[in-house]
N, C-alpha and C positions, 0 to 999 in steps of 0.2 A: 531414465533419461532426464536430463536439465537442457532450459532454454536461460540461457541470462540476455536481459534485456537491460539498456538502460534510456533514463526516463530524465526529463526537466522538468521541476519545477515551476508552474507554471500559475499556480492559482492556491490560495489556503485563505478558506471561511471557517471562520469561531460556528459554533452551535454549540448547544445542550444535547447531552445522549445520556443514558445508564450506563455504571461499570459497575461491575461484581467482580469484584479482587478473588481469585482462587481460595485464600485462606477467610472469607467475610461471608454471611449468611444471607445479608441484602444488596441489591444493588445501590448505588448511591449516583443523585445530577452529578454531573460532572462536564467541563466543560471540552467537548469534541474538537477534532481536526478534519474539515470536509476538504480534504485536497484535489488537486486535478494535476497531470502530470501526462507529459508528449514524452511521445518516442525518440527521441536522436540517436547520428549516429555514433556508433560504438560498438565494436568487436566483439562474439563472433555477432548475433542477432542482426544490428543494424551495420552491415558493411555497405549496406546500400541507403539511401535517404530511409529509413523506416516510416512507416504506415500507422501509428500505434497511439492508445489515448489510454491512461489509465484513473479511474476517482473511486477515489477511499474515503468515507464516511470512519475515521481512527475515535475509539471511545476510552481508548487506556490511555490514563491521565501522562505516562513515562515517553508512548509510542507517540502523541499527539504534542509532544513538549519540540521533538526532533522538527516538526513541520512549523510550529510557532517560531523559532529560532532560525528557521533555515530562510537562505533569501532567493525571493526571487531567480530562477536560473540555474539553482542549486543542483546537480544531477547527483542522480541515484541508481546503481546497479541491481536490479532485483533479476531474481533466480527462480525460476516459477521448476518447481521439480513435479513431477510424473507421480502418481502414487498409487499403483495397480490392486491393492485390495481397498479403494475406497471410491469405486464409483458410485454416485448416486442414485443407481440405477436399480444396482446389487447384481449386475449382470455379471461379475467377474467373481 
């Protein structure tokens, strides 16, 4: 099951985080994307005013460049997908 939701850009603060690249043996400063990001409306999720706040603390230097760049306003479609063998729980 997928929910797509989409989101405004609403807020993006520089900070310092650690990234550890997949193929690197340490993590390395780097500078992060702390965003914050409202729900608008947009099809199917928000047919109606939507309810929705989403902040992202982004530490990969590639993922954090999108919210540097992007302006104010900017909207974004995210797809939040379901994922039945990974609850937290281990109850499944």
């Amino acid at each position: 099951m997928n929910v797509q939701a989409r989101f405004c850009l609403s807020q993006v603060n520089r900070a310092q985080g650690y990234y550890k690249a997949p193929d690197e043996q340490e993590a390395v400063s780097v500078e992060s994307a702390y965003v914050i990001l409202n729900g608008v409306q947009g099809d199917p999720f928000g047919a109606a005013t939507p309810s929705a706040k989403l902040e992202m603390l982004i530490v990969n230097p590639t993922a954090a460049a999108v919210f540097f760049n992007a302006p104010i306003g900017q909207e974004f479609d995210v797809l939040f997908t379901f994922r039945e063998n990974e609850v937290a729980d281990g109850s499944i």
